[in-house]
C-alpha positions as CSV (number, residue, x, y, z in Angstrom):
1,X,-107.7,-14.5,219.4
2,X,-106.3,-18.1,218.7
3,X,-104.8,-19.2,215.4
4,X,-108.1,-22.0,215.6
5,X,-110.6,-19.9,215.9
6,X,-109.7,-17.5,213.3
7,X,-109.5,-20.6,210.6
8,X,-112.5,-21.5,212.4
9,X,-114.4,-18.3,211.2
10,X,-112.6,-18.1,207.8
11,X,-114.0,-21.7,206.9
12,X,-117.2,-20.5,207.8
13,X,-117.2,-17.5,205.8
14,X,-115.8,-19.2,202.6
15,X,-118.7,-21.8,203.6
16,X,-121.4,-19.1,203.1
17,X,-119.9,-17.6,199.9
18,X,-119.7,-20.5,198.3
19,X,-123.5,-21.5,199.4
20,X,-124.4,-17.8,198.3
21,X,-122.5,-17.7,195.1
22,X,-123.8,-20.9,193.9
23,X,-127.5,-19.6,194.7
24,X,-126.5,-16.8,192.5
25,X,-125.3,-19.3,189.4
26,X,-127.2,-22.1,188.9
27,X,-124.6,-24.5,186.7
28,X,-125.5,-24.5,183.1
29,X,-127.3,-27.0,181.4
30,X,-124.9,-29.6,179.8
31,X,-127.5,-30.2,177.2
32,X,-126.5,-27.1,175.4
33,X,-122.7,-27.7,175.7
34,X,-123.5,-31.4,174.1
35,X,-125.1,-29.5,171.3
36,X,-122.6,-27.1,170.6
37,X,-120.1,-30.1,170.3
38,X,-122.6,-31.9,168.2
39,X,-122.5,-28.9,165.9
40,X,-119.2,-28.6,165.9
41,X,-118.3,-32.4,165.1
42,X,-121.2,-32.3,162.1
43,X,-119.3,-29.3,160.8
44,X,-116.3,-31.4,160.4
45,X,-117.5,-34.5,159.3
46,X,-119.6,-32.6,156.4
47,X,-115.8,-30.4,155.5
48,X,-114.3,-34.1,155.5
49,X,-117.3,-35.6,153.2
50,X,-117.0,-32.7,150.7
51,X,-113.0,-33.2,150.6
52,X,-113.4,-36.6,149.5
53,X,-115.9,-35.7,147.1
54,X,-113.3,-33.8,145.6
55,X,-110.5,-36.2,145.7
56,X,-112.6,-39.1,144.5
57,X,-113.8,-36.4,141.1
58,X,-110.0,-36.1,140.8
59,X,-109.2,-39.5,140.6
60,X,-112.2,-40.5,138.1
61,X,-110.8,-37.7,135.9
62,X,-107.3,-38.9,136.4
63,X,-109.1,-42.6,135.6
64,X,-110.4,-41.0,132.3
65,X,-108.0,-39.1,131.2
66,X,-105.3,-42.6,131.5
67,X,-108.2,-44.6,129.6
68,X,-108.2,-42.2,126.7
69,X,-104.4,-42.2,126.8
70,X,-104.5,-45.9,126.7
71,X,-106.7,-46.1,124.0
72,X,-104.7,-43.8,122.0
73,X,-101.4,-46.0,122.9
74,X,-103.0,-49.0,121.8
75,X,-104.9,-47.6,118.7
76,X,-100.8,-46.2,117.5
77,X,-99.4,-49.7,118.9
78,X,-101.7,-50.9,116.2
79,X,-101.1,-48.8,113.5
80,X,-97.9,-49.4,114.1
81,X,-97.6,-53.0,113.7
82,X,-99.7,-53.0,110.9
83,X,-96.8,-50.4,108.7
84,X,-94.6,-53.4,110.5
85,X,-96.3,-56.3,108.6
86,X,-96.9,-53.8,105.3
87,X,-93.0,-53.3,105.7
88,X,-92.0,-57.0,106.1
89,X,-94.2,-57.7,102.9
90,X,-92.7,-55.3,100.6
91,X,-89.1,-56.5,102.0
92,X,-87.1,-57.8,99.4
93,X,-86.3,-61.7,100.3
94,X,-83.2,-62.7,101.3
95,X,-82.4,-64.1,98.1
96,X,-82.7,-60.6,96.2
97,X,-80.3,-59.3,98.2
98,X,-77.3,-57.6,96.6
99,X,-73.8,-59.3,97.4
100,X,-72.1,-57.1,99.4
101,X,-69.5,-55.6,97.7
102,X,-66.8,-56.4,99.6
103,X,-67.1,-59.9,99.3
104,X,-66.5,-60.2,95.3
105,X,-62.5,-60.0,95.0
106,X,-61.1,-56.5,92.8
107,X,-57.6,-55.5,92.0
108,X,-56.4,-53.6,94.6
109,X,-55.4,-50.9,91.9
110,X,-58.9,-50.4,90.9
111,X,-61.0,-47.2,91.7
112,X,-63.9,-46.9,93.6
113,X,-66.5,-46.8,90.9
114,X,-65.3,-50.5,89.4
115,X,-64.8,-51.9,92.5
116,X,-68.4,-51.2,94.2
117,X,-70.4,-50.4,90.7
118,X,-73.9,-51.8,92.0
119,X,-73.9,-50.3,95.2
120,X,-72.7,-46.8,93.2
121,X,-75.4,-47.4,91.1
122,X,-78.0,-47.8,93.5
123,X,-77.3,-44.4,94.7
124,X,-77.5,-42.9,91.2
125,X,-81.0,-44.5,91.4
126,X,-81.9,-42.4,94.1
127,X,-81.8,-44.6,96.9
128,X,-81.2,-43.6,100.6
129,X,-77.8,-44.4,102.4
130,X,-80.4,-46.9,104.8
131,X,-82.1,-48.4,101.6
132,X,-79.0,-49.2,100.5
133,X,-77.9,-50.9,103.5
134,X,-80.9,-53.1,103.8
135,X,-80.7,-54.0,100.3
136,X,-76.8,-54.7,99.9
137,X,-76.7,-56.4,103.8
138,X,-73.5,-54.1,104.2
139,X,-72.4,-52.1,107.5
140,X,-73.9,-48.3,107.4
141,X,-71.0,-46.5,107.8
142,X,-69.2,-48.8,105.4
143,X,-71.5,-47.8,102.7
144,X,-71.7,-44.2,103.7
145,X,-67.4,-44.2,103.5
146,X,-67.6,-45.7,100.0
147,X,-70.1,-43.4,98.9
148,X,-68.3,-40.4,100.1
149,X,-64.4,-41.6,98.5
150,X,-66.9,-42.2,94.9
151,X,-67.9,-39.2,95.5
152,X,-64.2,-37.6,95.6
153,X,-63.2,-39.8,93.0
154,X,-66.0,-37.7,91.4
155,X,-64.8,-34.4,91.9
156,X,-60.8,-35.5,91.5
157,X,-61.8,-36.5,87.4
């Protein structure tokens, strides 16, 4: 037999299967395909609405929660400036301020207790090293060093 007519007869025969097997399936509706995707899209776009649900509660807590906070802040800024204004009313005025110590001249060969008497005696009044230094206008650690060689001179009598 040629090489033609076997193609010739293969063709044919592939010809009839395919016209048989086609007989056999009918092709599917695509209306059911198009509602499976339809199904399958609403499925995601309700998962997406209910995720956004959730982040949008999140940030209105998150929105409350930084309200109250601010509230808070500004109800302790308040109280805060209002001990400020108390504080700056009790102050003592400039002019009731203590001399510093070192300003007013002393022997040299003097002690401790005649040299800085009122800032001694403000500490035997019970005053605080800082009360001290806002009422005498002298340099904390220079009242705290006096304080502690009076002290010594104290314990050397």
């Amino acid at each position: 037999m040629d090489a033609w007519l076997i193609v010739a007869l293969l063709g044919s025969v592939i010809v009839v299967y395919a016209w048989i097997f086609i007989k056999k399936h009918p092709a599917e509706d695509s209306t059911g395909l198009l509602a499976e995707i339809d199904d399958t899209l609403q499925g995601y776009v309700s998962e997406i609405v209910d995720s956004n649900r959730h982040v949008i509660d999140q940030v209105e807590r998150l929105k409350k929660r930084m309200d109250e906070e601010r509230r808070e802040w500004l109800s302790r800024i308040g109280e805060l400036e209002r001990q400020l204004a108390e504080l700056r009313k009790n102050a003592p005025a400039p002019s009731e301020k203590i001399a510093a110590p070192s300003a007013r001249p002393a022997p040299s060969n003097a002690h401790i207790h005649e040299r800085y008497h009122d800032l001694i005696e403000l500490k035997r009044q019970g005053l605080s090293t800082d009360e001290i230094v806002k009422r005498t206008g002298m340099n904390h650690g220079e009242v705290q060093f006096i304080l502690q060689l009076a002290s010594q001179e104290e314990t050397r009598s």
